[in-house]
C-alpha positions as CSV (number, residue, x, y, z in Angstrom):
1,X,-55.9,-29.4,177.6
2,X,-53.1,-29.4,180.2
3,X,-51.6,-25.7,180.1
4,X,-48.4,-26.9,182.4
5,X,-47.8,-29.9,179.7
6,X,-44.3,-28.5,179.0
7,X,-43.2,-28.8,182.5
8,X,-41.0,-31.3,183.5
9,X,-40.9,-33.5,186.6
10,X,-38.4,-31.7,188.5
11,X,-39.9,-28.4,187.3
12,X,-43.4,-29.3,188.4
13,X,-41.9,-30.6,191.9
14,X,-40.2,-27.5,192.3
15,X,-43.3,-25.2,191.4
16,X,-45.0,-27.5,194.2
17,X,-42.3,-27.3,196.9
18,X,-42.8,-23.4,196.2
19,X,-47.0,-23.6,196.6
20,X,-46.2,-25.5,200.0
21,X,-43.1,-23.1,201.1
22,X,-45.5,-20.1,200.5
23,X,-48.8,-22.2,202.7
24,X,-46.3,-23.1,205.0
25,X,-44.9,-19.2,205.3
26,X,-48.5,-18.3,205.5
27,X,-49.2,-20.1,208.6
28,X,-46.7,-19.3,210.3
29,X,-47.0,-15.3,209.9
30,X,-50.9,-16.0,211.4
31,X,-50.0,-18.3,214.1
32,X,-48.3,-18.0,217.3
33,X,-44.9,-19.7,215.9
34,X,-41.6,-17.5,216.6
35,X,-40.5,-14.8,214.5
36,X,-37.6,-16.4,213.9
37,X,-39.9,-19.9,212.1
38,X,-42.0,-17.0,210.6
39,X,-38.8,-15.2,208.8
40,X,-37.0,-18.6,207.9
41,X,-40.8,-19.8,206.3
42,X,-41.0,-16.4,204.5
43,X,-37.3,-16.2,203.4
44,X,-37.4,-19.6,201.6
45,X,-41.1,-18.9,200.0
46,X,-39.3,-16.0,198.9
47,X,-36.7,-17.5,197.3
48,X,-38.8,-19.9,196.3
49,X,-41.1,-17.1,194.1
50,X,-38.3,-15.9,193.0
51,X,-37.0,-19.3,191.1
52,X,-41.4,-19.3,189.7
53,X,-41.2,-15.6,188.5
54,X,-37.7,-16.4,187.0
55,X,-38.4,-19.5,185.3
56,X,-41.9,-18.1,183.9
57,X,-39.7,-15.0,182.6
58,X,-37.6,-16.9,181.0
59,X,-40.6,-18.6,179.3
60,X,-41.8,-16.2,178.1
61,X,-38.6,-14.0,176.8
62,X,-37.0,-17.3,174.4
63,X,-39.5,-15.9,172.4
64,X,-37.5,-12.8,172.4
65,X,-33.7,-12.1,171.8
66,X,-31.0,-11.2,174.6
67,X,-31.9,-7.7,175.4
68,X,-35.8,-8.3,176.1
69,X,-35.1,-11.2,177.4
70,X,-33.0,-9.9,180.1
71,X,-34.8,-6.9,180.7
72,X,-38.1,-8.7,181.3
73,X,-36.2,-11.2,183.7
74,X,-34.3,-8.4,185.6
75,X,-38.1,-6.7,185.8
76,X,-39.8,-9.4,187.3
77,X,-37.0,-10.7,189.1
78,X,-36.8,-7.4,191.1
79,X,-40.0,-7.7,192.1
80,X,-39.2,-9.4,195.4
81,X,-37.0,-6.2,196.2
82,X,-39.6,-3.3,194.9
83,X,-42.3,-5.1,198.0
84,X,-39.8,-5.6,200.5
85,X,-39.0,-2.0,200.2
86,X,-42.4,-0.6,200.1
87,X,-43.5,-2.6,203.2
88,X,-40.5,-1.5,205.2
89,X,-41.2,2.1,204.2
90,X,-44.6,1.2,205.1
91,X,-43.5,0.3,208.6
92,X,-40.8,3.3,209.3
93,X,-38.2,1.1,208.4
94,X,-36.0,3.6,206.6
95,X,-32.3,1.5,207.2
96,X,-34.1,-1.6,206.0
97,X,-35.5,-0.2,203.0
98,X,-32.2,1.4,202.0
99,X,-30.1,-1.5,203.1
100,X,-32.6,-3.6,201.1
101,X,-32.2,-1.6,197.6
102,X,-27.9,-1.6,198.4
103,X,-28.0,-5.4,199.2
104,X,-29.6,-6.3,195.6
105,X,-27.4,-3.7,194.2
106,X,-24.2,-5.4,195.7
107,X,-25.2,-8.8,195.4
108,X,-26.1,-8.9,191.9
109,X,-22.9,-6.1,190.7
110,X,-20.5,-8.1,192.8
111,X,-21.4,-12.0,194.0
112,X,-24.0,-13.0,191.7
113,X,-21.7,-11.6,188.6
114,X,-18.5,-12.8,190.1
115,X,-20.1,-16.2,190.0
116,X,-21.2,-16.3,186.2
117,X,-17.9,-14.9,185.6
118,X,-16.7,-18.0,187.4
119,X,-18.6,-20.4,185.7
120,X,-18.5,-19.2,182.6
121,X,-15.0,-19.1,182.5
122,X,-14.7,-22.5,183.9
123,X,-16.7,-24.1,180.8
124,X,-14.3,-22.2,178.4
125,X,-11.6,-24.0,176.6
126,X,-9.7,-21.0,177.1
127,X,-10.4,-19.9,181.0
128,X,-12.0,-16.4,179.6
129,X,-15.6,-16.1,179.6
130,X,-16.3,-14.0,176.3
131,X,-19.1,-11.6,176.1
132,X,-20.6,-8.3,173.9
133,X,-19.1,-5.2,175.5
134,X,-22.0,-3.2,175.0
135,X,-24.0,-4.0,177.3
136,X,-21.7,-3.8,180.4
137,X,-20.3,-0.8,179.9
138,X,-23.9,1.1,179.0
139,X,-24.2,-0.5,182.9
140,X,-21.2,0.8,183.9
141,X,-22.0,4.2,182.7
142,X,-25.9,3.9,184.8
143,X,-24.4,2.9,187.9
144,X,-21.7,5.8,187.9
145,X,-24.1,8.3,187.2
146,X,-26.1,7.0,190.3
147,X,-22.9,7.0,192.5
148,X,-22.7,10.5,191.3
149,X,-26.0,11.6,192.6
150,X,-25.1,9.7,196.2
151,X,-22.0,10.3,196.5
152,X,-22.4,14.2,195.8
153,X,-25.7,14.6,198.7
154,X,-23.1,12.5,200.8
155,X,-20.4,14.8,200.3
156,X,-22.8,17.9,201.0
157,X,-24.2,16.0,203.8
158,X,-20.9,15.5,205.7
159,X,-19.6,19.1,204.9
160,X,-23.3,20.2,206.8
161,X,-23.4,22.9,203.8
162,X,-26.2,25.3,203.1
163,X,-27.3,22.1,200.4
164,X,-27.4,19.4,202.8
165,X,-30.8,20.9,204.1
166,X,-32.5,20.0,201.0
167,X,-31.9,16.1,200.5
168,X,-35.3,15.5,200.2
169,X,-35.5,17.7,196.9
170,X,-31.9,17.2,195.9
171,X,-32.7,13.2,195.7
172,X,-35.9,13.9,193.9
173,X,-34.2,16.1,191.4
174,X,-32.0,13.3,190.9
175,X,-34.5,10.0,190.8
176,X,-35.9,12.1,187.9
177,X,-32.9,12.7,186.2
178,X,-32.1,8.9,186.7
179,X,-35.4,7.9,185.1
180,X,-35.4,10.0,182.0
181,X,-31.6,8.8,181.2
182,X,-32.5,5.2,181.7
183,X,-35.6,5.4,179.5
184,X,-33.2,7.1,176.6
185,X,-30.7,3.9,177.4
186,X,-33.5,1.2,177.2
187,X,-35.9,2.2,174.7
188,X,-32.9,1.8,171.9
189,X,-31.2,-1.2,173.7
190,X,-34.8,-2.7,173.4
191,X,-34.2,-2.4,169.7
192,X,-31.3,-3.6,169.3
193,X,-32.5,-7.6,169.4
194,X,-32.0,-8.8,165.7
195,X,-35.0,-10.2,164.6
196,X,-33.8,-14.0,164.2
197,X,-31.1,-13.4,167.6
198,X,-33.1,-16.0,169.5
199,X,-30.4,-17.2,172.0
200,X,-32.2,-20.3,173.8
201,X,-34.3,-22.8,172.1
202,X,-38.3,-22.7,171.7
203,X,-39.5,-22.4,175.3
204,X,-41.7,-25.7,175.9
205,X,-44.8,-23.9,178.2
206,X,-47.2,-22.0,176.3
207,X,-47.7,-18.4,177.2
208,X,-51.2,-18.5,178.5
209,X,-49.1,-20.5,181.0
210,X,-46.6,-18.7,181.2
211,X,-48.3,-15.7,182.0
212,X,-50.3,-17.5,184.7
213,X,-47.4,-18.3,186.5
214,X,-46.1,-14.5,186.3
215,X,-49.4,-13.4,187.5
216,X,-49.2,-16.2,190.2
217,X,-45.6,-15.1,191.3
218,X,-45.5,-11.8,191.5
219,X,-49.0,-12.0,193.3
220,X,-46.9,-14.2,196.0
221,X,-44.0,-12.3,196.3
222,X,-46.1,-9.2,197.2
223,X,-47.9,-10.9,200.4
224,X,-45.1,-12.9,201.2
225,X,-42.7,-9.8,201.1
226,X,-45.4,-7.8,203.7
227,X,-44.3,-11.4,206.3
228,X,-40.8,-11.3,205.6
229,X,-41.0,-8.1,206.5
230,X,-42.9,-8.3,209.4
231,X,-40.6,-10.9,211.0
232,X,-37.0,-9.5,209.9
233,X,-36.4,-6.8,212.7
234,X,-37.2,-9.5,215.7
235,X,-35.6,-11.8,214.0
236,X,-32.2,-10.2,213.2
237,X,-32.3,-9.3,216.8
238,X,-32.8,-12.7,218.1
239,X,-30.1,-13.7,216.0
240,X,-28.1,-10.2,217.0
241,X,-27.3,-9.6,213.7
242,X,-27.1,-6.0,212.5
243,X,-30.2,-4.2,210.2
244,X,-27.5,-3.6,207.5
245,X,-26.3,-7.6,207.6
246,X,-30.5,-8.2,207.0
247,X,-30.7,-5.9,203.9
248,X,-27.2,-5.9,202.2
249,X,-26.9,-10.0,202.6
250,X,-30.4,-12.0,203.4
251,X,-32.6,-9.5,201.4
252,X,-29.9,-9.1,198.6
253,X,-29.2,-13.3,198.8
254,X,-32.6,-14.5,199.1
255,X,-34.5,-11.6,196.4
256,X,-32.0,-12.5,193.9
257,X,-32.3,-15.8,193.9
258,X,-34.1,-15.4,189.8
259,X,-30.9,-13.9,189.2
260,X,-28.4,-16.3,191.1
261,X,-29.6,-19.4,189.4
262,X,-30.6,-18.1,186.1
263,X,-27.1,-16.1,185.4
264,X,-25.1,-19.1,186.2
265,X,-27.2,-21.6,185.1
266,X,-27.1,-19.7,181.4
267,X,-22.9,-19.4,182.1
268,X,-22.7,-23.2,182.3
269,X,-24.3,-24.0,179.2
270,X,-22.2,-21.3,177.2
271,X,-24.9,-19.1,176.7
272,X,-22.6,-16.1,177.6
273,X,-24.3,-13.1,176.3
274,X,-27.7,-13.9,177.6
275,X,-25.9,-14.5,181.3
276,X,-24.8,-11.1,181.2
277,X,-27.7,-9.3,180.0
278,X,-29.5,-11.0,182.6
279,X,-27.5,-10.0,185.7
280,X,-26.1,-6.7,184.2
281,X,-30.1,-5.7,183.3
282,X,-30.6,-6.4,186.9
283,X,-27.7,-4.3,188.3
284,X,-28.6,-0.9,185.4
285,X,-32.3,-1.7,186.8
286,X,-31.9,-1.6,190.5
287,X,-29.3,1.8,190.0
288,X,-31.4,3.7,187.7
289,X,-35.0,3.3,188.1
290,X,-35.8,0.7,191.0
291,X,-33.9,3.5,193.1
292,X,-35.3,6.9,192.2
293,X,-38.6,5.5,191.3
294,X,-38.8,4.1,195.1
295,X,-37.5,7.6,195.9
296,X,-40.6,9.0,194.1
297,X,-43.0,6.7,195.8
298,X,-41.7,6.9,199.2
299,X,-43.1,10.6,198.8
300,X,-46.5,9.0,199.8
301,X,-45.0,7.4,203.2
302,X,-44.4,9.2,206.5
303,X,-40.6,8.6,206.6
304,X,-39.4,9.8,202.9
305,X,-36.4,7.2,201.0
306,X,-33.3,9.5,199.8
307,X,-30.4,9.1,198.1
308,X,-28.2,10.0,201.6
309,X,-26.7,6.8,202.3
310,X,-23.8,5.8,205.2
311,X,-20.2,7.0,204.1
312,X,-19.1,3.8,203.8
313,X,-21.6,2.1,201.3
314,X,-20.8,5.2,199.3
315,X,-17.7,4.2,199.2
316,X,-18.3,0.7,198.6
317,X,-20.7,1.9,195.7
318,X,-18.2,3.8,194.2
319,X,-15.4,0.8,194.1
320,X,-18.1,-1.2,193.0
321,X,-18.9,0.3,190.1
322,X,-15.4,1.1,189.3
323,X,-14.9,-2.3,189.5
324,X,-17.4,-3.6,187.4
325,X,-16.4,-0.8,184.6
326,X,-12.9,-2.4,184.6
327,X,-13.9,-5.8,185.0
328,X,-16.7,-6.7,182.1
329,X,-15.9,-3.4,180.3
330,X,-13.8,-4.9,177.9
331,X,-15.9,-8.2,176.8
332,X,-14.1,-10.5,177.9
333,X,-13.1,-11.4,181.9
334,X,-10.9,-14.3,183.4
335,X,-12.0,-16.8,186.6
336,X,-9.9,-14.9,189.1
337,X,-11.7,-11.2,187.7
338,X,-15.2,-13.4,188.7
339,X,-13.6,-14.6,191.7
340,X,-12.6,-11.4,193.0
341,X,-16.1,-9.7,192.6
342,X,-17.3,-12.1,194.9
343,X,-14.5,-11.4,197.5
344,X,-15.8,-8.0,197.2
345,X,-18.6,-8.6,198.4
346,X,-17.8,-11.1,201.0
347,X,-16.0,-7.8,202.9
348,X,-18.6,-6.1,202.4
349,X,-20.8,-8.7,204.1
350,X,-18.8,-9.3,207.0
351,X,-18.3,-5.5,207.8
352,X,-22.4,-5.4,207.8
353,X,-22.0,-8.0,210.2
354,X,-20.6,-5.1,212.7
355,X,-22.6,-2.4,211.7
């Protein structure tokens, strides 16, 4: 018996385009091509993962409600991000490991929202894309209290005071304090999935299949995130664009690609709540454990992650969050609210661009 039988034609091109993308990205980190060929090849297998792990997710969690759903997607999805950073910690690559972590931040809090804010409004009879408020503003509250942890060691840190000696323990104080208060958000919000609050339809690949394709993707994305890797730094200065451009746009863009197609994919069919919980999962996720538990485990590397970032993306952290509290905080948000999260963004991009 077939265990891909549920697969349709496009979706079995597309998992084939992505088995010849990742080949393809694997010949051309071991041949002599330029690092340039070697980071486009491994920035489209990437992407490319991403759309397997996310489809496969999403598989798997129709047999689930919203909130499991989204979590599981958001999980998986930031699997892409968690390798990236470990290899460029790996390689001394402190700025690109940081930049990498902000850029997923950013993109999915301010450009890949801003577009299912966009789209969902669109398909609305009224303009106003509708949504439960719960959800974004349990977000809003994670990603404050993680501005609060950066922007108080960047405060210390540009005063020089007796505390900004002790970053290294001042950030793992606070990675663990970030942990323990997501784990009391999500073990309840887990819950919270009525038992017959199935949003999508029955999913149409078994989960032995399912499964396979997790295990396949995330498999992938950790080899093929080692050759991205490997290639961005030559790469961004062949192309003289800044270290900060290559984390905070390419890595954000291209790592969130699970989240960029399956938020505003869910917008445009209506399915409003499950859009959300998928890209605001992503956002709580990447704020309140992806960041201290990398913290934690950059412990084991020569050149340590902490939570002392660049004045200005504290700043831009701090807006951002402020903006998403005001934004989705109150369930419902017009096209222009979407549209304007994304404009965020765009700043922020082209400022990176200078860096």
């Amino acid at each position: 018996m077939n265990l891909f039988a549920g697969l349709s034609r496009r979706e079995r091109l597309l998992a084939g385009l992505v088995a010849v993308a990742t080949a393809g990205a694997a010949a051309c980190r071991y041949s002599s091509v330029t690092a340039l060929a070697a980071f486009a090849a491994a920035t489209l297998a990437l992407a490319g993962l991403a759309w397997l792990v996310g489809f496969s997710t999403e598989q798997v969690g129709e047999r689930f409600g919203p909130a499991v759903t989204g979590v599981l997607q958001s999980t998986l999805g930031n699997l892409p991000e968690f390798f990236i950073v470990i290899f460029a910690l790996r390689a001394g690559e402190t700025i690109v490991a940081q930049t990498s972590i902000l850029g997923s931040l950013f993109a999915n809090a301010l450009f890949v929202l801003g577009l299912v804010i966009v789209a969902g409004a669109w398909q609305s009879r009224e303009n106003l894309m509708r949504f439960s408020s719960r959800l974004p503003n349990d977000t809003a509250t994670l990603l404050i209290l993680a501005s609060f942890v950066i922007v108080l060691i960047g405060i210390s840190v540009s005063a020089n005071d007796r505390a900004s000696h002790h970053v290294k323990a001042i950030s793992i104080a606070g990675a663990v304090v970030l942990l323990v208060t997501y784990v009391t958000w999500l073990v309840p919000y887990l819950r919270s999935d009525a038992p017959g609050e199935l949003a999508l339809e029955p999913p149409r690949v078994g989960l032995a299949a399912s499964v396979t394709l997790l295990v396949v993707g995330g498999v992938g994305s950790a080899f093929v995130s080692d050759w991205f890797v490997a290639a961005l730094a030559p790469s961004m200065q062949r192309l003289h664009l800044s270290q900060a451009f290559a984390g905070i746009v390419v890595v954000g863009i291209a790592g969130n690609a699970v989240e960029n197609t399956a938020g505003v994919m869910l917008a445009w069919k209506g399915k409003a709540d499950l859009a959300i919980s998928v890209v605001k999962n992503s956002v709580a996720q990447v704020a309140a454990f992806l960041f201290p538990a990398l913290v934690l485990v950059s412990l084991f590397f020569a050149t340590p992650l902490t939570f002392s970032l660049a004045p200005v993306y504290i700043g831009a952290l701090l807006v951002a969050a402020l903006a998403v509290w005001q934004i989705t905080g109150d369930g419902h948000a017009a096209m222009f609210e979407g549209t304007a999260l994304v404009a965020l963004y765009v700043v922020l991009a082209v400022l990176t661009l200078y860096e």
